[in-house]
DOROSE-881379 format. One line per 2 residues: for each residue x, z, y of C-alpha. Coordinates in pm, whole numbers, plus 50000, padded with zeros to 5 digits. Layout:
N
X,Z,Y; ... .
***
This chain:
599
96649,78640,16417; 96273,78601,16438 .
96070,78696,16756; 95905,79083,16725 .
95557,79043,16758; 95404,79112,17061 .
95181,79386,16982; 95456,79596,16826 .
95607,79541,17126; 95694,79922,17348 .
95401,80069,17506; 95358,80310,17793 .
95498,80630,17644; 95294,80937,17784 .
95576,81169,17733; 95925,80997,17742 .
96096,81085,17415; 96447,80899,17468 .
96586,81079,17750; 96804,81397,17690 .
96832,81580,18027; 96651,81834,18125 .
96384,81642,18279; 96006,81809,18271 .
95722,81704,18079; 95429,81529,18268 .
95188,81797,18186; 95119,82150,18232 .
95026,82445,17914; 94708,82590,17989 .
94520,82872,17799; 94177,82762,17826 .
93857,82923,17701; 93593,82756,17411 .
93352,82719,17660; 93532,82521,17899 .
93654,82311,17645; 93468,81987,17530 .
93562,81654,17291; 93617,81307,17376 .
93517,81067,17134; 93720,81113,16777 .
93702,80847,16500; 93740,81116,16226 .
93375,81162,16146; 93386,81303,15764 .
93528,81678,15831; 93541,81917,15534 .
93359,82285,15581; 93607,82448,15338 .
93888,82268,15578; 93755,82431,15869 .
93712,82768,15734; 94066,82760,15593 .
94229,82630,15929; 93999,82900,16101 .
94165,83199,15931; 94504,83041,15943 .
94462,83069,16347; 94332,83409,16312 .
94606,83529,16084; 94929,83293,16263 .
94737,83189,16635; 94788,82821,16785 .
95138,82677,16712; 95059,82401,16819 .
94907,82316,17154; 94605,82079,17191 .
94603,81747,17416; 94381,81729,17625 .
94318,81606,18070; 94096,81835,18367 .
93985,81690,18656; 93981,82065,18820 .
93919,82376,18770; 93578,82364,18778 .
93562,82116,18501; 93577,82147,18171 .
93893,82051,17969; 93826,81720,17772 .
94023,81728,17419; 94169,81360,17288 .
94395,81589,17009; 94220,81960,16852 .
93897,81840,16733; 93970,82052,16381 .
94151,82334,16613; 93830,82355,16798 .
93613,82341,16534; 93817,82630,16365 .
93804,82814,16690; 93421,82805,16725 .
93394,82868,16346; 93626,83183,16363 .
93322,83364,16553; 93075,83321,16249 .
93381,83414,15985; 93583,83744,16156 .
93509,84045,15971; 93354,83902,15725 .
93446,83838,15322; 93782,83738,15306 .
93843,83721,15711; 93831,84152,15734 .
94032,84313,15996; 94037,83941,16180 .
93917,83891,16538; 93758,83520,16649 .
93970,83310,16815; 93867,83342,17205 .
94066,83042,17385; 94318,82722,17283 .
94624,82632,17434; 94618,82284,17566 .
94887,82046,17704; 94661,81929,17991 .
94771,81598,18065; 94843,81486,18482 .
94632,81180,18431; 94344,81059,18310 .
94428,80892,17988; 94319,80496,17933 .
94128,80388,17657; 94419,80208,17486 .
94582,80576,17558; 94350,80793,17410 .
94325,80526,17097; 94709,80607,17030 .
94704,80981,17073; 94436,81014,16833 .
94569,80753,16603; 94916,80970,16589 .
94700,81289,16572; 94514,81154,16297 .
94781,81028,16061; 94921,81380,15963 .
95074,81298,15641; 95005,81562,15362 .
95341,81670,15137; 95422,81492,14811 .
95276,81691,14525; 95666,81809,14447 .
95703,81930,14785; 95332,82130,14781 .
95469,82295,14431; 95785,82367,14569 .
95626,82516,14875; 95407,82677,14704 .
95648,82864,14468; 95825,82974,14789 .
95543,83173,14919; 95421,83315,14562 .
95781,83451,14532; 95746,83581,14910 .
95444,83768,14802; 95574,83950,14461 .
95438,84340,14411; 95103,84223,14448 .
94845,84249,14234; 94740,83893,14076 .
94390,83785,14249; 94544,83933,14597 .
94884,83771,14561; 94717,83416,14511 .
94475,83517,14775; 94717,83562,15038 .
94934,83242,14910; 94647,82972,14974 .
94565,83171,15282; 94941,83105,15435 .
94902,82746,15320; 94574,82702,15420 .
94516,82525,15093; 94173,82547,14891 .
94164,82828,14575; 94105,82557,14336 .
94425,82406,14477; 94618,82685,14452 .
94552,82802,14115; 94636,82451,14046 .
94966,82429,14185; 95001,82783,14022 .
94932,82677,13713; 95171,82347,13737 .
95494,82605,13820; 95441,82706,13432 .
95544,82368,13314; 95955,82262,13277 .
96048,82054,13571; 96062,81677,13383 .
95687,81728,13331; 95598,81904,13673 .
95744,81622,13860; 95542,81356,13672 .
95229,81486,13800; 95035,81257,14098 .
94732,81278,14319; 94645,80937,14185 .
94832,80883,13872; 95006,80521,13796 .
95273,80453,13505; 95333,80786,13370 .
95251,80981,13536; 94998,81286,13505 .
94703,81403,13710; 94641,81749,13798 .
94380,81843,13543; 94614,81707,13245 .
94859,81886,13394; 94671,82203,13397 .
94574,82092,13011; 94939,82092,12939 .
95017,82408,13166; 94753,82586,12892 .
94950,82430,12565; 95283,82503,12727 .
95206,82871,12725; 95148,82866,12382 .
95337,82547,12183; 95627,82470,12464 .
95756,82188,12211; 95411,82063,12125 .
95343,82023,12496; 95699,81840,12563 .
95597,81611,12247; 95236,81526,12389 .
95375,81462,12744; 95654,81256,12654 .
95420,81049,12430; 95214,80927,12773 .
95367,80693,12897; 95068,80411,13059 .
94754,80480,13233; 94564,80394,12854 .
94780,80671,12687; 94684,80929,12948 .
94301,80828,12954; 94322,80923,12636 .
94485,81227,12623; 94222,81336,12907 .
93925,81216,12680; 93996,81391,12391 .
94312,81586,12371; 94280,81742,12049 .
94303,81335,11895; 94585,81330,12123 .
94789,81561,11973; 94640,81476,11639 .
94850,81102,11687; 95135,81222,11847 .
95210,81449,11551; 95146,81156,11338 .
95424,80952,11547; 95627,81239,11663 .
95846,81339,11304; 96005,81575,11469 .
95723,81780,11621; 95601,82080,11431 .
95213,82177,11430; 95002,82210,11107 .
94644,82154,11190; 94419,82440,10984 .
94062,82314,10975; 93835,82519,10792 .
93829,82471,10432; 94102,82269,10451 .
94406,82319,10144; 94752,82271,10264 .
95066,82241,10002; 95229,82483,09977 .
95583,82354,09846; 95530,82067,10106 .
95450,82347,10392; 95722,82574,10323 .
96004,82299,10308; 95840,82173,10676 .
95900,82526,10815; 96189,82547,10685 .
96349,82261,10885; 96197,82428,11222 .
96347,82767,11154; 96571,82882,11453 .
96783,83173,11433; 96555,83404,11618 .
96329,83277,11337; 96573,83337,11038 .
96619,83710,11127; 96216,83744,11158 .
96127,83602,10802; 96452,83815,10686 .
96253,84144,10801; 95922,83989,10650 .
96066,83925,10335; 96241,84236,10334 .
96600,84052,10202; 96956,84041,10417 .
96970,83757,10650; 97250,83619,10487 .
97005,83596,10134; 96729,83408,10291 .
96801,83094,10196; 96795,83219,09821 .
96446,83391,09946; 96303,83107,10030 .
96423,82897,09771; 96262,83125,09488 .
95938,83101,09736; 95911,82762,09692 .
95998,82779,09316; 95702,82977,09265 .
95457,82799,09458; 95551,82455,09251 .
95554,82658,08984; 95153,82778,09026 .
95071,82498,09231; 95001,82660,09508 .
94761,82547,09786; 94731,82725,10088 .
94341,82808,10172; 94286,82799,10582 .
93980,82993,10571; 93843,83147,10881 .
94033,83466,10859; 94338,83284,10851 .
94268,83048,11145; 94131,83371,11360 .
94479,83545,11259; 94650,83252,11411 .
94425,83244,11689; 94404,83570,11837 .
94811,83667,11764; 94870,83365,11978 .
95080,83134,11682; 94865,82869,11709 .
94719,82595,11991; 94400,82596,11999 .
94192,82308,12149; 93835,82409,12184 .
93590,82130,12160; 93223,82267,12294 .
92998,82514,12174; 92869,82228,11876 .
93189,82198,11689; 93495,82409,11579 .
93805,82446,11745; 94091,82240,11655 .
94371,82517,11555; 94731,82377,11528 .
94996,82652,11379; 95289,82613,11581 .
95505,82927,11432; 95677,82842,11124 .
95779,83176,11006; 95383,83219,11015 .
95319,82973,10816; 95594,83114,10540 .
95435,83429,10562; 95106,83300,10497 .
95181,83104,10181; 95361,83493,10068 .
95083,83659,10098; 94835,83415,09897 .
95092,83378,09599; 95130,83772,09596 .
94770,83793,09595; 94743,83559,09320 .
94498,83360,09494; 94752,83031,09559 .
94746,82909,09182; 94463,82616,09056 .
94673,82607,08760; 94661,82963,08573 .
94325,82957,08428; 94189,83150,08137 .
94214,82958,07815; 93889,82853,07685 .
94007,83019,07346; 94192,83312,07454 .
93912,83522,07412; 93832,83440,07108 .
94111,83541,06969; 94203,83189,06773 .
94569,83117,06717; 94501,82803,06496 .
94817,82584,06650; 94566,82272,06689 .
94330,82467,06855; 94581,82610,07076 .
94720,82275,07166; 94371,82116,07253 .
94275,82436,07500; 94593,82371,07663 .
94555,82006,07698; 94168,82082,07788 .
94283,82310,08120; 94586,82082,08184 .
94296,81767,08223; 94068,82049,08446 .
94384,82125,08614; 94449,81776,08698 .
94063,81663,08781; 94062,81979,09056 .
94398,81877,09208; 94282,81559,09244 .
93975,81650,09428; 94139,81870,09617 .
94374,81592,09770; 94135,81387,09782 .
93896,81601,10001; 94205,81661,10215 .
94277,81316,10249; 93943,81231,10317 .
93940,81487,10638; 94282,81376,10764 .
94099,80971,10785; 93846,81105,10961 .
94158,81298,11244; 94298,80963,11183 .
94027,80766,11318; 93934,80995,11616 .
94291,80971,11707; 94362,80559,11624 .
94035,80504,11880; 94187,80649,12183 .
94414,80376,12207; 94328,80045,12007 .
94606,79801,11969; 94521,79443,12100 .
94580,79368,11674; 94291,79640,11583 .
94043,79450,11875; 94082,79129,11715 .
93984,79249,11408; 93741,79424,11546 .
93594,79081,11701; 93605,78936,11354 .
93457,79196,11183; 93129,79228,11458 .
93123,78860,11424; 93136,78793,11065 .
92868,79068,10994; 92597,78872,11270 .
92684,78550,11137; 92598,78650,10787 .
92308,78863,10869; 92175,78650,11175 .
92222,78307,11100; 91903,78187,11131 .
91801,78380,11438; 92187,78265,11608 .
92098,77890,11477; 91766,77938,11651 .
91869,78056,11948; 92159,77845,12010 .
92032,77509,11879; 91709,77532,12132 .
91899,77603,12454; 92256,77447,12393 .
92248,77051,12409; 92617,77048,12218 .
92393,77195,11963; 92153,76948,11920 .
92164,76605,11822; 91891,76329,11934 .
91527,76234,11711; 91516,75858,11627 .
91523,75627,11920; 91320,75872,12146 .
91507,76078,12424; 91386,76378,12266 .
91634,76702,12112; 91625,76872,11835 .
91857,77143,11692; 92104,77043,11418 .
92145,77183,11074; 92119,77567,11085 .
92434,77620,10918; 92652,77404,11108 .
92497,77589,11439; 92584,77915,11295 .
92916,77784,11208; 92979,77619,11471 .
92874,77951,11675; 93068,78166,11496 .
93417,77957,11510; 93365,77956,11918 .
93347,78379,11888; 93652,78394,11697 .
93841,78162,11919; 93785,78346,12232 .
94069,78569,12341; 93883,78831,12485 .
93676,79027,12186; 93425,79208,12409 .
93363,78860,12555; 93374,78650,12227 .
93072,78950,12083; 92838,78927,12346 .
92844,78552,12331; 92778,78586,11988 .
92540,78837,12066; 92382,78627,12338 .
92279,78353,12131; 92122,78596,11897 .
91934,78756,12180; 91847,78409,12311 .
91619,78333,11993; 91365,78606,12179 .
91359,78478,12509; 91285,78096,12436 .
91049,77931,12639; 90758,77805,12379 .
90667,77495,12516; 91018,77350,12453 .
90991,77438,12048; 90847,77215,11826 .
90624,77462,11622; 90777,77301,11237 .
91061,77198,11112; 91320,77396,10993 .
91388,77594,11362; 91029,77563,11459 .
90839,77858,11594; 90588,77892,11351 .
90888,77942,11075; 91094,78162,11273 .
90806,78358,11388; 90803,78603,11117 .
91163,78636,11133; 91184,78714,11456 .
90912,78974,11402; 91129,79126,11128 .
91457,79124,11323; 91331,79277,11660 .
91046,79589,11607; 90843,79573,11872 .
90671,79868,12065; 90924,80126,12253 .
91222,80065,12011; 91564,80135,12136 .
91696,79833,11985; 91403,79626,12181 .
91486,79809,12467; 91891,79722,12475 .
91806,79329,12425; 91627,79356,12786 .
91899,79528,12949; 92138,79282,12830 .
91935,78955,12867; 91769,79047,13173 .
92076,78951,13430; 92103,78639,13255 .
91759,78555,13220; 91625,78271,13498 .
91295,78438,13668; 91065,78208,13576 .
91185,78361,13161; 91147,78699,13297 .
90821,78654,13421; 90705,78508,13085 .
90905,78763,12867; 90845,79054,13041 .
90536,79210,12867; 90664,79185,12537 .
90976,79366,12614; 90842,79613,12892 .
90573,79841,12818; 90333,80033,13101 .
90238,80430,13100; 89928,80328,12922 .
89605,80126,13023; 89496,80227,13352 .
89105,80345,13285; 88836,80209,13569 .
88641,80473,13526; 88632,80775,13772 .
88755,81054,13504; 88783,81298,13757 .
88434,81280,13909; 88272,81249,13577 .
88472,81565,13416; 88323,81745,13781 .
88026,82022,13815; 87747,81912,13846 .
87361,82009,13896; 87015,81957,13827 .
86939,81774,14209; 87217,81524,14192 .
87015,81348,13911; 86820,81099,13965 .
86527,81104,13756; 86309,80809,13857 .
85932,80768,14053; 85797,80794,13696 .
85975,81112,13550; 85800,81311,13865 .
85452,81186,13798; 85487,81273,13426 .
85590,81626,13576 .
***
């Protein structure tokens, strides 16, 4: 067995906590007034108001349960605390806060109990009792809920803003807290127990949570679906970003969730709807849609099936137009993720026997079919067979062209939920690409401008002028090539652009006297170009070059580059505007010797 280290070696205990008989403890209680009370030196330094108040009304609601620490030299002298610097703070606090908004009917705490100590403490003394003092640990989120449900239950029969009034006030827990932990109760248990101060793995923090405690009370199986679907710190990043893409990919993924998303404008299938709903209908459900449809339970299937019979049979396509989306808002049978006060809400129907009803009512409307049109004969009255024939095959082609569009437009909008939602978490695949594409697209467009930058200050990029030591830049192309293969090599795509990227930005930020003004990278050929790629003035593109050269850029470059990339105010003027826009008179001019003899 190894040697203990010295310094965890047993210290001096100041009250002996290994003997069982009924010994006393070296100190005495004492009830001693605020004002005879004063602090020793505490390292806590960063104390929370809020903290203070909350601890102040917990002593005027409960008192002291636990005593202070503290050592008097006599009576006469006040009591010097080593443990109760919060207590005391509360204490003095309570004076300010009794009687007043939320502390009514509360008087200010008037004295402290304190274990006063028979010695003077040491300095290696003190520095343990305040290290112990100070290392309260706080309860594991689980235990806070679970305490927390405790006391709400305690505290039933009370109206709802008193009754979570009261709870944080027993804790001595913040609002905010409280209505968070309140809010976290709502959730099943194998999501509640996922959630973390500070998140790792996957687990949840508290304002998904309280994201999820919002969706649960609406879509319980949506919410299991979306929590079971974060499973690494990326995945929940994401889902806190933008939650509505969240749930956008996890129905995507997720074949056996159930949520139709009703944007505005948007036309659903009908046959393709109702045989969706149809696979999520409970029993509960089943006897629902039986009342709705106004047919025994036992008949619904047959119900249904002549439902869907007649929307293939018109081609039915359910419209979600705003009435329909504010029906499924406001009677609850839909999530609804709300994305700012620029853009509508994201409305997922999570009821299927509403969805079934909907598609009813448009096909008893008559509004569900694209395909029963008036024939373009009909009234004309022509029954010429031919004629007949080509009107049919005219609305059949019309029939066809508007489906199409229709599916089209649809499929169109779903890309764009696609794309929202394949964004929040890029595979390492999709990054690649991503390099490649970027890459490709400067090479192409930038070659000369990446050949020019890279060939003047890269010496694998340059190859040597007769028998002189001078450089010059290779070939354009093979630069750019050259360049571009090194990009797409890199592992890292954000690394492997900005190299790219770098090179490009380079070609701005070249020191003049080491380019030969012709040949084919010379500055008085690329001059133009570079004029062409980078606008000068206050352009935002001009401006985003800086910021990204700049760190990189030597100072001696920055001093020489700076005015072309950062512009001044404005020209300062040397002339005194202010005292030449002033009042003036008559006697402050001076008119000369030979103005007053002409007078």
């Amino acid at each position: 067995m190894t040697d203990p280290l010295p310094a965890l070696a047993p210290a001096p205990a100041l009250f002996d906590v290994i003997a069982v008989t009924a010994t006393g403890v070296n100190g005495t209680l004492a009830r001693v007034p605020l004002g005879e009370l004063e602090l020793a030196e505490n390292p806590r330094k960063a104390i929370s108001a809020d903290g203070i108040e909350r601890l102040a009304g917990m002593l005027m609601r409960l008192g002291q349960l636990a005593p202070c620490l503290g050592w008097r030299l006599a009576l006469e002298k006040p009591a010097r605390l080593y443990d109760g610097q919060r207590r005391l703070f509360a204490a003095q606090a309570s004076e300010r806060l009794a009687g007043g908004a939320g502390f009514e009917g509360l008087a200010a705490v008037r004295s402290l109990v304190v274990l006063l100590l028979d010695h003077e403490p040491g300095r290696e003394e003190i520095l343990r009792i305040q290290a112990q003092a100070n290392r309260s640990e706080e309860l594991a989120l689980v235990d806070q809920q679970a305490q927390f449900g405790d006391c709400w239950q305690a505290r039933a029969g009370l109206p709802e803003a008193d009754r979570i009034a009261a709870v944080y006030a027993d804790l001595g827990i913040s609002p905010k807290k409280a209505h968070n932990l309140r809010r976290q109760l709502t959730l099943p248990e194998a999501i509640r127990t996922r959630v973390a101060e500070r998140p790792a793995g996957n687990q949840l923090s508290a304002t998904l949570a309280n994201r999820l405690a919002d969706m649960h009370e609406i879509a319980p199986a949506l919410t299991t679906a979306v929590a079971t679907r974060i499973t690494s710190p990326e995945l929940h990043d994401g889902a806190l970003r933008d939650l509505g893409a969240f749930v956008h990919r996890t129905l995507v993924e997720d074949e056996h969730a159930y949520a139709v998303r009703i944007d505005d404008g948007a036309l659903l299938d009908a046959v393709e709807q109702i045989a969706r709903a149809r696979a999520q209908l409970t029993a509960a459900d089943g006897r629902q849609l039986a009342g709705i449809l106004d047919c025994p339970a036992d008949k619904l299937d047959r119900e249904l099936d002549a439902l869907a019979a007649r929307a293939r049979t018109t081609a039915c396509k359910l419209r979600a137009d705003g009435a329909l989306r504010e029906r499924a808002r406001t009677g609850r049978y839909a999530y609804v993720h709300e994305r700012g006060a620029d853009f509508a809400a994201g409305i997922w129907v999570i009821d299927p026997v509403f969805m079934l009803d909907a598609i009813r009512e448009q096909l008893e409307a008559g509004d569900g079919s694209i395909a029963r049109e008036q024939s373009y004969f009909a009234g004309a009255g022509l029954h010429d067979p031919e004629l007949r024939a080509a009107g049919e095959q005219d609305r059949a082609q019309r029939a066809d062209a508007r489906a199409r569009q229709i599916e089209a437009t649809r499929s169109n909008l779903g890309l764009g939920h696609d794309l929202r939602a394949g964004l929040l978490d890029p595979s390492e695949a999709q990054l690649q690409a991503l390099k490649a594409i970027v890459c490709h697209l400067l090479a192409r467009h930038q070659r000369e401008l990446i050949a020019y930058g890279a060939g003047w200050s890269d010496r694998e990029r340059q190859q040597p002028v007769g028998d002189s030591s001078r450089h010059e830049p290779r070939q354009a192309d093979a630069i750019a090539d050259a360049e571009l293969q090194r990009a797409l090599e890199d592992p890292d795509p954000l690394r492997a652009i900005a190299g790219l990227v770098a090179r490009w930005g380079a070609a701005f930020v070249l020191d003049p006297d080491g380019v030969t003004r012709t040949k084919a990278l010379g500055s008085e050929r690329m001059a133009r170009k570079l004029r062409d790629a980078l606008p000068g003035g206050q352009h935002p593109l001009r401006a985003a070059v800086w910021d990204f050269l700049r760190p990189m850029l030597s100072p001696r470059l920055v001093e020489l580059h700076r005015d072309a990339f950062v512009i001044d105010d404005g020209p300062q003027s040397s002339v005194d505007l202010e005292a030449q826009r002033g009042d003036s008179s008559l006697e402050e001019l001076d008119l000369g010797e030979q103005a007053v003899d002409a007078a």
